[in-house]
C-alpha positions in Angstrom: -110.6 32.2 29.4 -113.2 34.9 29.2 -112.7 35.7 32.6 -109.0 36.4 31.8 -110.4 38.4 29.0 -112.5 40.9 31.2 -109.8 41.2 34.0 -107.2 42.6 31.5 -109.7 44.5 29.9 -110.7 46.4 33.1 -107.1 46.9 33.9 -106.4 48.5 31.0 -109.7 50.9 31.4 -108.7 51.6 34.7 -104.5 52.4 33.9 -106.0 54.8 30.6 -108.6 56.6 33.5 -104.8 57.1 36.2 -103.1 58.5 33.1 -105.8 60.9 31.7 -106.1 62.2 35.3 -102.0 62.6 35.2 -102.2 64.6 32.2 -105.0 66.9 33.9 -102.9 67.4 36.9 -99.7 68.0 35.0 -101.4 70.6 32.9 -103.2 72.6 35.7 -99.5 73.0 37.2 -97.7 74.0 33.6 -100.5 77.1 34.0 -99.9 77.8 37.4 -96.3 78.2 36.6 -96.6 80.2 33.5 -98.9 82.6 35.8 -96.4 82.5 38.2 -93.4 83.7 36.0 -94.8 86.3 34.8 -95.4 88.2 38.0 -92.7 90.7 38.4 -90.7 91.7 41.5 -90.0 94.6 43.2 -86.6 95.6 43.0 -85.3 96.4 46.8 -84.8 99.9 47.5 -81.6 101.5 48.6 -83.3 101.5 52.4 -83.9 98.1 52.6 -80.7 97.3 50.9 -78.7 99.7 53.8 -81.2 97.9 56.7 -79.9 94.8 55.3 -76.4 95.8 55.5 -76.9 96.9 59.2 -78.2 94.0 60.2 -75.4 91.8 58.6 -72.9 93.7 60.1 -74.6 94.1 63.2 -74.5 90.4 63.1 -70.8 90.1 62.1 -70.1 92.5 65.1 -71.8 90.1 67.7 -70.2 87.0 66.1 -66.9 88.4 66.5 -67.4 89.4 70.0 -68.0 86.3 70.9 -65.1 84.5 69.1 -62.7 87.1 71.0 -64.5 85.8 73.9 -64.4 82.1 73.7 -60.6 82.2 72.5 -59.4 84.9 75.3 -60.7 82.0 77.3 -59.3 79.3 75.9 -55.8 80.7 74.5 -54.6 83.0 77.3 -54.3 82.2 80.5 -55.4 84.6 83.1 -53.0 86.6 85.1 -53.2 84.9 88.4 -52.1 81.5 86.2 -48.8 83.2 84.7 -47.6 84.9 88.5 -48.6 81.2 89.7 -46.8 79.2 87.3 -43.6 81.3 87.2 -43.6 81.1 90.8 -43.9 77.1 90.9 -40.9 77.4 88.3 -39.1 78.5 91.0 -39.6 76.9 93.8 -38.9 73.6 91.5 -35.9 74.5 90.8 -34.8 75.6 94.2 -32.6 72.8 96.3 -33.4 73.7 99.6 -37.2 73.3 99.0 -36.9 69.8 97.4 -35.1 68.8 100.6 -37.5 69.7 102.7 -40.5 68.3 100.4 -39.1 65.8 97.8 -39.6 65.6 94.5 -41.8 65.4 92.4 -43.8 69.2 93.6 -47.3 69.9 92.6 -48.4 72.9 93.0 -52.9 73.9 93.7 -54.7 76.6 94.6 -56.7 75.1 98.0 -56.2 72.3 100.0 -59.7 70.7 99.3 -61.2 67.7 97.5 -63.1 69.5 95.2 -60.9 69.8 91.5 -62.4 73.2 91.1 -61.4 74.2 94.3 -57.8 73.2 93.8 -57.4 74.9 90.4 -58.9 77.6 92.1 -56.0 80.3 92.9 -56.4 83.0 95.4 -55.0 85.9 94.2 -55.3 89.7 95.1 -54.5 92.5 92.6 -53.8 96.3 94.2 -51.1 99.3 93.0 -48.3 98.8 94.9 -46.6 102.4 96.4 -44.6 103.2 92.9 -48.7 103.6 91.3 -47.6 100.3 89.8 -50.2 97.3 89.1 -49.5 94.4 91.8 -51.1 90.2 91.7 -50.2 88.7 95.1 -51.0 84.7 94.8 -51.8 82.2 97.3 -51.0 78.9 96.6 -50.2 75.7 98.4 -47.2 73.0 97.1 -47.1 69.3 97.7 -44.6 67.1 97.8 -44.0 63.5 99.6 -42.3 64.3 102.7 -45.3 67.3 103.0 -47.7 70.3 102.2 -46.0 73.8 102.7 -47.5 77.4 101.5 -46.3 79.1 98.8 -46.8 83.0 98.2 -45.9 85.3 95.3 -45.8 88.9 94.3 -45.9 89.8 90.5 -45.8 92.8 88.3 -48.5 92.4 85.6 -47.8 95.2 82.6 -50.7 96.4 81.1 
């Protein structure tokens, strides 16, 4: 029993010793913030405040450069594509070439095995005579009963 006695005893010493040093901690930071708070600012001049402005919308300026570039990219499709796919339009719809080919028609830019090859469309833009912009586009067209080449000529409006 007095062994019981003089281990709670102790306990109790040693928990009164953890919270006094608690109490010294807590008060040394209530002074540091007192200090703290009463240190006053300098209010920002009208040339930092006009740098600041410059860089924001120097900032703004790049982030909308790149927006209009990641969504010309992904929204509109380049010329080549529209002179291409108005041109496969056509020759889908024309009898004499489904004879000849079958049906169903698929359309590529190069005969190859690579995919980015074949998305690939050649394609050369020039003025034609009447000072008017030109795309010519290369392309070839598969069917089941063959492979032919396909050509096209197309106004682009700028």
């Amino acid at each position: 029993m007095a062994r019981t006695l003089t281990s709670t005893a102790s306990q109790n010493s040693a928990a009164a010793k953890e919270a006094s040093s608690e109490k010294q901690v807590s008060a040394a930071n209530e002074e540091y913030d007192a200090i703290t708070d009463k240190i006053p600012e300098k209010p920002i001049t009208v040339v930092e405040g006009a740098s600041y402005g410059m860089f924001i919308l120097a900032g703004l300026g790049i982030a909308a450069a790149c927006a209009y570039g990641v969504l010309s990219e992904l929204l509109f499709d380049p010329k080549e594509f529209v002179v291409f796919n108005k041109a496969l339009e056509r020759i889908q719809i024309d009898p004499r070439v489904n004879v000849r080919l079958g049906e169903p028609l698929r359309g590529y830019g190069s005969e190859s095995n690579s995919r980015s090859a074949r998305q690939h469309i050649k394609h050369r833009e020039y003025y034609g005579p009447d000072g008017l912009y030109h795309l010519a586009v290369l392309f070839y067209v598969k069917g089941p009963h063959g492979i032919a080449l396909g050509s096209s000529l197309g106004l682009i409006l700028t």
